[in-house]
Structure formats: C-alpha cells, structure tokens
N, C-alpha and C positions, 0 to 999 in steps of 0.2 A: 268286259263290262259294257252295258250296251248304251247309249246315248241316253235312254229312259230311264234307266241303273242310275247312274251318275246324277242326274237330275235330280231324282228323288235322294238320292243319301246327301246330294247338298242343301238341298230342302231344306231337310229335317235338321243338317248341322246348323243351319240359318235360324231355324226353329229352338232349338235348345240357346245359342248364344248370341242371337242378337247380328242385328247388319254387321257386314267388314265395316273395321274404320280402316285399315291399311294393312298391304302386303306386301313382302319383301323376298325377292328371289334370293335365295340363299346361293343354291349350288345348281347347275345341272352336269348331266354326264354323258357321252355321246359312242358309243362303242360300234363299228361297224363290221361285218362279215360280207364274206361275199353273196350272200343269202339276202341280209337285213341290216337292219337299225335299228338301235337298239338305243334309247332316251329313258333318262330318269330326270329328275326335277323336285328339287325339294324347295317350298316356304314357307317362310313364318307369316302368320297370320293372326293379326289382334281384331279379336270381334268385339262386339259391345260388354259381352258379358266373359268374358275371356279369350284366350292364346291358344295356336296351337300351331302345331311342323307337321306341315302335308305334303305326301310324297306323292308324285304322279308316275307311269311307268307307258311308255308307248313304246309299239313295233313299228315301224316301218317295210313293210316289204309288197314288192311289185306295184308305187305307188301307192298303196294306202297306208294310211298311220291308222293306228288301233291301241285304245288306251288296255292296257291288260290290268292295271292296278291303280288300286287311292290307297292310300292309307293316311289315316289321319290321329294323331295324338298330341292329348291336351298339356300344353306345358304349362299351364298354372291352373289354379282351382277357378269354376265359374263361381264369379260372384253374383249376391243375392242382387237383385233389382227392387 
C-alpha cells in the first residue's frame, strides 16, 4: 500500500465518522527471520461518530519498513449526528 493509498482510505474513514477523539494500542506483534520483520499492530479507535479495531501490518527488510496492510473494522454502529 503506498503512502497516497493509506492517506486517502484514512481520509475518507475521517470522512464517514468524524475526527479521533482517542486511540489506544491494544496489542503489537514483532516476528523476525533472518530475511525481515515482520510487525502487526492492532487499535481501538473511537471517532466522533463511532468505534473501530485497526490492524496495521509492516515489512521490515534491508532497512526499509513497508506497510503491506490496514484493515479496518467497525465495532459499533455509526451514529446519527
């Protein structure tokens, strides 16, 4: 996913539910080979108009980190404004 990728799908999450009021790291995960690294990162995130658990996924190899993944899902319903 490319730096412009990520931007815009956070956008438009901005978009649909309103500024973060607050985020909280839940878990991260650190797994190394002799290749890479290998990070995940999950948090909970309450916007104005709803909640949700976003997972981040990055590479690490030969100095660069490289996010490979978002995913994002809503743990409660947006409410109306």
């Amino acid at each position: 996913m490319s730096r412009e990728e990520l931007a815009g799908l956070l956008l438009s999450v901005n978009e649909k539910l309103g500024q973060v009021k607050s985020e909280a790291l839940v878990s991260m995960n650190v797994h190394g080979t002799p290749d890479a690294v290998y990070v995940s990162a999950v948090y909970h995130t309450s916007y104005a108009r709803g909640t949700t658990v976003e997972t981040f996924s990055w590479t690490k190899k030969g100095g660069r980190l490289t996010l490979h993944g978002f995913h994002i899902r809503l743990s409660g319903g947006v409410g109306k404004n």
